[in-house]
Jmol script that loads the backbone (N, CA, C; Angstrom):
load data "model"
ATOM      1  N   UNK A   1     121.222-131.107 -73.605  1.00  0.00           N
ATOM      2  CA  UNK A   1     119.864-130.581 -73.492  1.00  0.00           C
ATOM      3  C   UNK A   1     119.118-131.384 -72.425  1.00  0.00           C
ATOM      4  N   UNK A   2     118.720-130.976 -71.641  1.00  0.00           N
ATOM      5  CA  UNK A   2     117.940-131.618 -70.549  1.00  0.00           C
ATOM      6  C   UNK A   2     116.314-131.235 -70.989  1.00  0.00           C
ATOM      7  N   UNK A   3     115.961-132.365 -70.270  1.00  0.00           N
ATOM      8  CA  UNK A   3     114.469-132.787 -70.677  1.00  0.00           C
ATOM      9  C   UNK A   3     113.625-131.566 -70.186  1.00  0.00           C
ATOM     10  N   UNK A   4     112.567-131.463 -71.132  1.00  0.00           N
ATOM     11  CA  UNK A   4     111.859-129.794 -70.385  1.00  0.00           C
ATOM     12  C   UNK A   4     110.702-130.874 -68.949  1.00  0.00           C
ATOM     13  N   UNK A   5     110.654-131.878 -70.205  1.00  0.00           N
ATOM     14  CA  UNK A   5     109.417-132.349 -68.307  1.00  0.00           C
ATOM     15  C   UNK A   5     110.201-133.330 -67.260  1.00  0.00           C
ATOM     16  N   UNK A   6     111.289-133.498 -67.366  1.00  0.00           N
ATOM     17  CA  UNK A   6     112.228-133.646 -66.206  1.00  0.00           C
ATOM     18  C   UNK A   6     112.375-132.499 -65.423  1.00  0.00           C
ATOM     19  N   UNK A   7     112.400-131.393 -65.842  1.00  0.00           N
ATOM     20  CA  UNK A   7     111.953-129.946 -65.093  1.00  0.00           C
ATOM     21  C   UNK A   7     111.135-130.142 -64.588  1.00  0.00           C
ATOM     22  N   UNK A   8     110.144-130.215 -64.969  1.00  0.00           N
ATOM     23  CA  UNK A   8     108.763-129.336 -64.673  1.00  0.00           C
ATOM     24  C   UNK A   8     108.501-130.513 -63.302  1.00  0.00           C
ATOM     25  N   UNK A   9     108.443-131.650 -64.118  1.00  0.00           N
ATOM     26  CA  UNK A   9     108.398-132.665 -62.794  1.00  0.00           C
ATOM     27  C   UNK A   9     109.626-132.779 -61.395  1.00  0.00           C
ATOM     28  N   UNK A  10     110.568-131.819 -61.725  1.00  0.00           N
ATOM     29  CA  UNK A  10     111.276-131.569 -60.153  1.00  0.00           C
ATOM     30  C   UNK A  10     111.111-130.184 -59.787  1.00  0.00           C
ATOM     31  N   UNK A  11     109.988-129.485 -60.028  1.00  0.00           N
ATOM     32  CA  UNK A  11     109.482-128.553 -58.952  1.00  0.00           C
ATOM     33  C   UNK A  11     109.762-128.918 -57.841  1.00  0.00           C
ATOM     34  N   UNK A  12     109.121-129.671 -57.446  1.00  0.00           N
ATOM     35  CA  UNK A  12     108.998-130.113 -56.122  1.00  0.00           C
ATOM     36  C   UNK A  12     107.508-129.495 -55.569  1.00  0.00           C
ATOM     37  N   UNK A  13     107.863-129.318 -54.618  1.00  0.00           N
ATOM     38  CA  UNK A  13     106.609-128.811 -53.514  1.00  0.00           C
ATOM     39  C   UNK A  13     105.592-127.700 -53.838  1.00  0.00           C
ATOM     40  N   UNK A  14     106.202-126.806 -54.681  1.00  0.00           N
ATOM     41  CA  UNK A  14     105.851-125.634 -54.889  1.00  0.00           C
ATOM     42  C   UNK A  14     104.623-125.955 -56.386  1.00  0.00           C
ATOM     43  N   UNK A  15     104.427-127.111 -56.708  1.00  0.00           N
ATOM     44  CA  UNK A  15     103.658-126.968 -58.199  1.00  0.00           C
ATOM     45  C   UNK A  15     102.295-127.149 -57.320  1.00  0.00           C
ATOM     46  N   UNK A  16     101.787-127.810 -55.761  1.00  0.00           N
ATOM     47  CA  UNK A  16     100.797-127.343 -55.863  1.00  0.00           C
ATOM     48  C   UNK A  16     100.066-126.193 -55.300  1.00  0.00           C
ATOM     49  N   UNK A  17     101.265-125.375 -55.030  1.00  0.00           N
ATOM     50  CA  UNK A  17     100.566-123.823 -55.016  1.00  0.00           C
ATOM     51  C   UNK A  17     100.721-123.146 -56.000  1.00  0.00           C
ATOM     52  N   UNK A  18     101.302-123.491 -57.019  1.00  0.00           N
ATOM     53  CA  UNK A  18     101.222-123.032 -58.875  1.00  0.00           C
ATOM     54  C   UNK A  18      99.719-123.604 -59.517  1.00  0.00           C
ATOM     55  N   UNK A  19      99.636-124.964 -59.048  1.00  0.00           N
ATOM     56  CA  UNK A  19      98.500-124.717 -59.401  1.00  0.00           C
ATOM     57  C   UNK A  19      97.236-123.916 -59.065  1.00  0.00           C
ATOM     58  N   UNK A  20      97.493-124.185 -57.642  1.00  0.00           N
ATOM     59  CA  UNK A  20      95.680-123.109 -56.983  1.00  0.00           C
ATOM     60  C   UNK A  20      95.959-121.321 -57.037  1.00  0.00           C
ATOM     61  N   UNK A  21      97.348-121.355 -57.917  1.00  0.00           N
ATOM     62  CA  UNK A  21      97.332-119.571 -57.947  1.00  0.00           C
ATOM     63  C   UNK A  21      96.881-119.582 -59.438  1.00  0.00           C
ATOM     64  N   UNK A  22      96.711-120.459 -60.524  1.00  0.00           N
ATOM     65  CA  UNK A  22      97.129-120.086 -62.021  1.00  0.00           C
ATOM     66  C   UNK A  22      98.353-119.939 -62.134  1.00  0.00           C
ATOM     67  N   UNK A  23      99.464-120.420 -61.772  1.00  0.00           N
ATOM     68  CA  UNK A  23     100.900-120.001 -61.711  1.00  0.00           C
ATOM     69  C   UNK A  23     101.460-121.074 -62.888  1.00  0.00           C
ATOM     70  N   UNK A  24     102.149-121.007 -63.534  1.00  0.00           N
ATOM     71  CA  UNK A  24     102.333-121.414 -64.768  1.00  0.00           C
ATOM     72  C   UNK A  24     104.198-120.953 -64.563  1.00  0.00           C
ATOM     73  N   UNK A  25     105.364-122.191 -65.017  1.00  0.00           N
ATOM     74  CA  UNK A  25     106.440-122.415 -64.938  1.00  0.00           C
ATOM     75  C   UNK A  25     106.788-122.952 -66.601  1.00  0.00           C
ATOM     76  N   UNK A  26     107.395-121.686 -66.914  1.00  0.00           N
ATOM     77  CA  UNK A  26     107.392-122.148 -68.642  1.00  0.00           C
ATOM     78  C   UNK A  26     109.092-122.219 -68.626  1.00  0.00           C
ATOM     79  N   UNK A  27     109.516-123.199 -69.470  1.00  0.00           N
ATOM     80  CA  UNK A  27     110.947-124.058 -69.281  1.00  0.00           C
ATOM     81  C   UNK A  27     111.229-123.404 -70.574  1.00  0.00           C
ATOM     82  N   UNK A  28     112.074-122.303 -70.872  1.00  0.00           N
ATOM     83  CA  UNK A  28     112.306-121.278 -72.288  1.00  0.00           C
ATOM     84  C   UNK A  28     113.416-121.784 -72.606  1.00  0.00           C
ATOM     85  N   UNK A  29     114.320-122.392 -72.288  1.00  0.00           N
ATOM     86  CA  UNK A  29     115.525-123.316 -72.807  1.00  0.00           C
ATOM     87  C   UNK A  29     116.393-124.128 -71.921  1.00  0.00           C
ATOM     88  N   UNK A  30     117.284-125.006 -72.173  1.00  0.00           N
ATOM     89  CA  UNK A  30     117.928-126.460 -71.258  1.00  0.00           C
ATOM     90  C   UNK A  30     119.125-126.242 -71.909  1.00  0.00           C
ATOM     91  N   UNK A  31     119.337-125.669 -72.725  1.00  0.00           N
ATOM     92  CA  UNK A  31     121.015-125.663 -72.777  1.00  0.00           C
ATOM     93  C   UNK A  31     121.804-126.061 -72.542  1.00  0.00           C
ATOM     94  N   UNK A  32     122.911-126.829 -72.704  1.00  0.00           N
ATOM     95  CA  UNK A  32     124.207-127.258 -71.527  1.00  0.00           C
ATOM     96  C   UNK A  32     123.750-126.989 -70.026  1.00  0.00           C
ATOM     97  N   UNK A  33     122.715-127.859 -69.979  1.00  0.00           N
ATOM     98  CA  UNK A  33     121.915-127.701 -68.655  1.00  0.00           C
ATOM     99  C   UNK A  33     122.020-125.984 -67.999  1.00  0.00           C
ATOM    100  N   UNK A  34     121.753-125.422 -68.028  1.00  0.00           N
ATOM    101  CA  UNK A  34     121.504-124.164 -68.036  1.00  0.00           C
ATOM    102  C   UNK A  34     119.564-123.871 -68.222  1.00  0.00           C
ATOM    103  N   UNK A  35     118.788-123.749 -67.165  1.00  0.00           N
ATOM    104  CA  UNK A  35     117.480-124.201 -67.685  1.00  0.00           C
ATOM    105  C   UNK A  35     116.994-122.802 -67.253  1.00  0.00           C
ATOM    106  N   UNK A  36     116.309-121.996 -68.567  1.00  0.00           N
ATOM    107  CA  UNK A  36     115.526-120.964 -68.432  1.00  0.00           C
ATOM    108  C   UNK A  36     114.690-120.960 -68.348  1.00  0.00           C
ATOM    109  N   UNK A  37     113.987-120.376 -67.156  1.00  0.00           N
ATOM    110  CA  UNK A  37     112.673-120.428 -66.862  1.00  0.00           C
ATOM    111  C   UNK A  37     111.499-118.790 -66.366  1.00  0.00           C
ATOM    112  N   UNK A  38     110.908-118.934 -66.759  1.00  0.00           N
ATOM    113  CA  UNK A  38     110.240-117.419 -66.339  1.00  0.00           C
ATOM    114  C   UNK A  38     108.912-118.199 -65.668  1.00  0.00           C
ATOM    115  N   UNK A  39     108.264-117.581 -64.811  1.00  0.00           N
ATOM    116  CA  UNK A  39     107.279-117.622 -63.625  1.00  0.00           C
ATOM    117  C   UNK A  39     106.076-116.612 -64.460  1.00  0.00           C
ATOM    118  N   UNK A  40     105.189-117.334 -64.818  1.00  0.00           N
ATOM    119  CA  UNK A  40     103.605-116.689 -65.656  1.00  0.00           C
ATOM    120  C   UNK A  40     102.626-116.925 -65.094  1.00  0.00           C
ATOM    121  N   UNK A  41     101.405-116.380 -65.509  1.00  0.00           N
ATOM    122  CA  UNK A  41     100.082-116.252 -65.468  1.00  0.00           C
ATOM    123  C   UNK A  41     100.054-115.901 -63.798  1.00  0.00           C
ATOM    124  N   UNK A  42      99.207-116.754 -62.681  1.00  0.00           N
ATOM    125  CA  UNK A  42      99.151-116.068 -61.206  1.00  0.00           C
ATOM    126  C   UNK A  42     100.761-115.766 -61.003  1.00  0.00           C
ATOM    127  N   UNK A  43     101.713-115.870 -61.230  1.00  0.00           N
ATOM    128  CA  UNK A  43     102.928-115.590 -60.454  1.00  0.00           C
ATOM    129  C   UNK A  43     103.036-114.085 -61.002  1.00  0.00           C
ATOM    130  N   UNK A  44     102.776-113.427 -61.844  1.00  0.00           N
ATOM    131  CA  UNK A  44     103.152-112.106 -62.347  1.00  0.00           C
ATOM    132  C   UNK A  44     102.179-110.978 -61.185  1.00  0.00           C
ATOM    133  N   UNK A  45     102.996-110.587 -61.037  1.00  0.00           N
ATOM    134  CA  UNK A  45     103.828-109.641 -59.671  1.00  0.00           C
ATOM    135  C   UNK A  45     103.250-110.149 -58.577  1.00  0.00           C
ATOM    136  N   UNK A  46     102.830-111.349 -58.077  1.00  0.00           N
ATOM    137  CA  UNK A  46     102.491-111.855 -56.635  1.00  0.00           C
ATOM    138  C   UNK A  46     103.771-111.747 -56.070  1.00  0.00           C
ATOM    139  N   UNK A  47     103.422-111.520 -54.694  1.00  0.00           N
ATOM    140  CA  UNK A  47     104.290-110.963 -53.439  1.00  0.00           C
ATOM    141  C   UNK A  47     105.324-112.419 -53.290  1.00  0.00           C
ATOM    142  N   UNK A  48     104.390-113.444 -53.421  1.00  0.00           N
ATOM    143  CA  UNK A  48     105.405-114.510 -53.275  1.00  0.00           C
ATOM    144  C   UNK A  48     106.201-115.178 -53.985  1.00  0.00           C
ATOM    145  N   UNK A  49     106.428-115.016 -55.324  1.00  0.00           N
ATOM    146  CA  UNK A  49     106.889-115.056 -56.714  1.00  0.00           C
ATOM    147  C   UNK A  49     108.267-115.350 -55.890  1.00  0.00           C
ATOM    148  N   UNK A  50     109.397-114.703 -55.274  1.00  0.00           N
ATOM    149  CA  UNK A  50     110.739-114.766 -54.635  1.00  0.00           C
ATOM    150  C   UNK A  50     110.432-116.145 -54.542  1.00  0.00           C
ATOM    151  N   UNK A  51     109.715-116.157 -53.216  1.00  0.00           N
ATOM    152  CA  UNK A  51     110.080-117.456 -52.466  1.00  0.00           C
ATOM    153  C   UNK A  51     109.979-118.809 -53.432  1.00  0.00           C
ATOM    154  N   UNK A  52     108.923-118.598 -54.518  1.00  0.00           N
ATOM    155  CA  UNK A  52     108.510-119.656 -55.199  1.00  0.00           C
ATOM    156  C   UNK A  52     109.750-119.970 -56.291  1.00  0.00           C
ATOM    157  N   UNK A  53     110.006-118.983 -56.454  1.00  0.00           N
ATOM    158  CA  UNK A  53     111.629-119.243 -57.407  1.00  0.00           C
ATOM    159  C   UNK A  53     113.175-119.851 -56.208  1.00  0.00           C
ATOM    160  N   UNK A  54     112.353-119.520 -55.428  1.00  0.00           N
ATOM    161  CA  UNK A  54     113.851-120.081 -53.990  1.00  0.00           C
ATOM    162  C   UNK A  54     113.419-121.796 -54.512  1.00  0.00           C
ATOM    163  N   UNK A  55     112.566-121.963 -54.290  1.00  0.00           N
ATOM    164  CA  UNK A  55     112.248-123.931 -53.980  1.00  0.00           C
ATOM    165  C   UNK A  55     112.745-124.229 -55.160  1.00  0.00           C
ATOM    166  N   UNK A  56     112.052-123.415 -56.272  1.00  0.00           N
ATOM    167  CA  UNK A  56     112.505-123.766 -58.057  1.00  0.00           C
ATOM    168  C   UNK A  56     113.523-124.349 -57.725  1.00  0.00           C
ATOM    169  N   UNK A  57     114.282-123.049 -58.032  1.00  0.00           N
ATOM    170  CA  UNK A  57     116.279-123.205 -57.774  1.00  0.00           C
ATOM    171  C   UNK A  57     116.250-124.150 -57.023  1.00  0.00           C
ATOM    172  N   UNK A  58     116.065-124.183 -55.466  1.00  0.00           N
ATOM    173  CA  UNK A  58     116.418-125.272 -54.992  1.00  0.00           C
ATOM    174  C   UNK A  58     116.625-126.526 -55.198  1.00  0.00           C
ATOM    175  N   UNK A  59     115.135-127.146 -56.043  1.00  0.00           N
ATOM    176  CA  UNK A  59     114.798-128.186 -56.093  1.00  0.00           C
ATOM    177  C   UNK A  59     115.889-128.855 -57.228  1.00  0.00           C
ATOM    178  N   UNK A  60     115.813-127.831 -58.624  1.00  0.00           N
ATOM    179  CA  UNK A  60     116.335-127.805 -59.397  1.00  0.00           C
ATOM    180  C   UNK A  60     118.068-128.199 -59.793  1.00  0.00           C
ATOM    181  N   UNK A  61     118.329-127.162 -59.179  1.00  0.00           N
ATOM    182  CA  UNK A  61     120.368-127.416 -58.886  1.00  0.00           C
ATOM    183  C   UNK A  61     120.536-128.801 -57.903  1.00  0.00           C
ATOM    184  N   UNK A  62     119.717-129.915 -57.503  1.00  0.00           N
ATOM    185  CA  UNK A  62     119.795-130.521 -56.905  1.00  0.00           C
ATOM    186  C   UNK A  62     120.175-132.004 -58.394  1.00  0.00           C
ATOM    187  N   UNK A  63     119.691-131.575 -59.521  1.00  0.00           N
ATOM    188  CA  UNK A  63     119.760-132.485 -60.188  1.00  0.00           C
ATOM    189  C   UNK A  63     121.052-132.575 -60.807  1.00  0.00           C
ATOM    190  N   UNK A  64     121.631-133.705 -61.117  1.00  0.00           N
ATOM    191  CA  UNK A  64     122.589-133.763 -61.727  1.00  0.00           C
ATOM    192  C   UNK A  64     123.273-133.240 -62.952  1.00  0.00           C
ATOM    193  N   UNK A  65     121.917-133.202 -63.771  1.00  0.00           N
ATOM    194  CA  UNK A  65     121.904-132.596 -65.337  1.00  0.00           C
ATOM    195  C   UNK A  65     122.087-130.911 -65.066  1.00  0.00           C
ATOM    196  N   UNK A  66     121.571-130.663 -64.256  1.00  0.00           N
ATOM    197  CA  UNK A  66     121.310-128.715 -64.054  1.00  0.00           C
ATOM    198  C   UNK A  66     122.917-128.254 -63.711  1.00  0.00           C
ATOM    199  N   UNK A  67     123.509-127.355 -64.469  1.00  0.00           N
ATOM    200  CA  UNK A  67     124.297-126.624 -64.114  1.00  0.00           C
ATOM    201  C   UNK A  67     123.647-124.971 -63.473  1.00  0.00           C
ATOM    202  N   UNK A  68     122.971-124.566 -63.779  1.00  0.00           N
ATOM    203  CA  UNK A  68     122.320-123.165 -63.164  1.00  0.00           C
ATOM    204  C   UNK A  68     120.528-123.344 -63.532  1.00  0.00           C
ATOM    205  N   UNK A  69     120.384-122.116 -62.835  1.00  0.00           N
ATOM    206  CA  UNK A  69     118.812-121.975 -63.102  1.00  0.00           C
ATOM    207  C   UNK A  69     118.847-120.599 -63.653  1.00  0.00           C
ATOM    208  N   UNK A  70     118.203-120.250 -64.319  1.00  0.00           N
ATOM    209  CA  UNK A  70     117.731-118.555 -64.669  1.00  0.00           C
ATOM    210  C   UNK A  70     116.615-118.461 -65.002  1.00  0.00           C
ATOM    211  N   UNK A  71     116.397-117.108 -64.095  1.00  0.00           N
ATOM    212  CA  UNK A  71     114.850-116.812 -63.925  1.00  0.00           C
ATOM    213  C   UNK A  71     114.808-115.313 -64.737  1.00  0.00           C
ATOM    214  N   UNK A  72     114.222-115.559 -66.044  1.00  0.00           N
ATOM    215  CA  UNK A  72     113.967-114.568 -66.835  1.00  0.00           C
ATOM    216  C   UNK A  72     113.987-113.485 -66.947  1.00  0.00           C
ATOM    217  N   UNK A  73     112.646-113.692 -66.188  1.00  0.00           N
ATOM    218  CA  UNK A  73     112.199-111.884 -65.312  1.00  0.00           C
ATOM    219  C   UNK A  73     112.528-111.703 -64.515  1.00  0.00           C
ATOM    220  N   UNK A  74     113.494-112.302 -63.648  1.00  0.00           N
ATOM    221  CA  UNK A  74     114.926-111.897 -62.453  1.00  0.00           C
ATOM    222  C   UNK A  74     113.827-111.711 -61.189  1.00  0.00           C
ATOM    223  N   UNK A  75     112.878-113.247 -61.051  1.00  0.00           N
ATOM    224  CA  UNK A  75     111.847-113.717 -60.290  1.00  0.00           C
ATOM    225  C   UNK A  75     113.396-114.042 -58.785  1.00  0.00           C
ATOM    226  N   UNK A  76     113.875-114.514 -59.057  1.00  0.00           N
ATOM    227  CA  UNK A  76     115.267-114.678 -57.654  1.00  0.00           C
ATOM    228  C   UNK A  76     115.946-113.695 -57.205  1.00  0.00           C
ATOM    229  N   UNK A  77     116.258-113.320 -56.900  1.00  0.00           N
ATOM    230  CA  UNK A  77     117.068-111.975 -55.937  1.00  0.00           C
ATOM    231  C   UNK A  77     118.019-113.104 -55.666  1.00  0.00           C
ATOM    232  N   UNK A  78     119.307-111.934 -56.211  1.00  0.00           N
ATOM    233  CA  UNK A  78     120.684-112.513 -55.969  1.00  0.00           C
ATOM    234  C   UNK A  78     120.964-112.688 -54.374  1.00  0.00           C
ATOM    235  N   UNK A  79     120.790-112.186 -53.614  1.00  0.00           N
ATOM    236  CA  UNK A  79     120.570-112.828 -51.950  1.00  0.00           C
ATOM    237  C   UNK A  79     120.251-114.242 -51.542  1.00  0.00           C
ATOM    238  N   UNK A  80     118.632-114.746 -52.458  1.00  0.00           N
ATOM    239  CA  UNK A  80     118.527-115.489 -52.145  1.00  0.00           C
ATOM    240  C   UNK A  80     119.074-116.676 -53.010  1.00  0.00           C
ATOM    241  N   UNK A  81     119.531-116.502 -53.981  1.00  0.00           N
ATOM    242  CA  UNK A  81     120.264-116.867 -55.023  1.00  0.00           C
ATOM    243  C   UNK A  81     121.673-117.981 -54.341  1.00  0.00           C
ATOM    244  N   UNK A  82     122.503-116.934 -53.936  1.00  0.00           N
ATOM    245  CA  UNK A  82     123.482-116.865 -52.940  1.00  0.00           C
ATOM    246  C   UNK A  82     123.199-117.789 -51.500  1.00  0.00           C
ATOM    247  N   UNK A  83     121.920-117.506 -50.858  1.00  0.00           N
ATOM    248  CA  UNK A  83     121.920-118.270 -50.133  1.00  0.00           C
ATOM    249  C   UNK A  83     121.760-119.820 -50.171  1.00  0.00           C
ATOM    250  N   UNK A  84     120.916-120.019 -51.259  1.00  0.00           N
ATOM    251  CA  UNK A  84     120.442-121.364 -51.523  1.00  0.00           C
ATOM    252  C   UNK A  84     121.981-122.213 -51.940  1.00  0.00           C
ATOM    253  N   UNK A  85     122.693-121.606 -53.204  1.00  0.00           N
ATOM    254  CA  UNK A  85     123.999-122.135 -53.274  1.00  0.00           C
ATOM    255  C   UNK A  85     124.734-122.221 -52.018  1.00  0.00           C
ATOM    256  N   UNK A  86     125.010-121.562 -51.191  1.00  0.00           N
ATOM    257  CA  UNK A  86     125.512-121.997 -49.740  1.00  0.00           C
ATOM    258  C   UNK A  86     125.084-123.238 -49.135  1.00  0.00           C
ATOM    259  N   UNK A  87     123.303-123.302 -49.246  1.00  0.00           N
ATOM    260  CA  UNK A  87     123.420-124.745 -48.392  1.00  0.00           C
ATOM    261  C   UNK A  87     123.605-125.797 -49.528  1.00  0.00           C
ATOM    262  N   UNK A  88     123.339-125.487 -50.363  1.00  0.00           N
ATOM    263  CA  UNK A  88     123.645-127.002 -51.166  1.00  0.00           C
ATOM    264  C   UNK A  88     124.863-127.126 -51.088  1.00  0.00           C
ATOM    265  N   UNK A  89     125.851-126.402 -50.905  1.00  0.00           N
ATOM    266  CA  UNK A  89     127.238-126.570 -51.200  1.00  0.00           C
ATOM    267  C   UNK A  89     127.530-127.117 -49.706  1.00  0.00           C
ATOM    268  N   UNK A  90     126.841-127.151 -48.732  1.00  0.00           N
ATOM    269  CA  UNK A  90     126.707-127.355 -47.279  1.00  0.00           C
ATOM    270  C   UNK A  90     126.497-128.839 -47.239  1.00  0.00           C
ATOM    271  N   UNK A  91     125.314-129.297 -47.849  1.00  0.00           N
ATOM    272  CA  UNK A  91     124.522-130.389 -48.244  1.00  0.00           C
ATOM    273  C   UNK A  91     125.741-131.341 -48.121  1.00  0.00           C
TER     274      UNK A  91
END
end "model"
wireframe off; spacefill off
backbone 0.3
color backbone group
């Protein structure tokens, strides 16, 4: 089980435009590192919701404990999904 505010605290970059939208990152389970997450309050249907789940993931699969990320309300598009695993695997 991985820590829910070891999450929240590797956003990264993106928590302070969660904050000035109302954007709210709720951590719904850690599982065998497996960390579910859905994108609330300003993120529900903003245009930029994608990109803000790209950094998530990003930031996220960077940690040791994280085996995947999942985004609830399917806030990632398997494209960019795909791409991000490419560069880390690049990294």
């Amino acid at each position: 089980m991985v820590d829910k505010q070891l999450i929240l605290d590797s956003v990264g970059p993106v928590q302070a435009v969660l904050d000035a939208h109302d954007g709210v990152v709720n951590v719904v389970d850690t599982t065998d590192g497996v960390i579910m997450i859905s994108l609330e309050g300003g993120c529900t249907g903003c245009s930029a919701t994608p990109m803000t789940a790209m950094q998530i993931f990003y930031s996220l699969m960077k940690l040791d404990e994280v085996q995947d990320v999942v985004f609830v309300n399917g806030e990632l598009p398997d494209y960019m999904r795909s791409f991000i695993n490419d560069k880390l695997n690049s990294e």
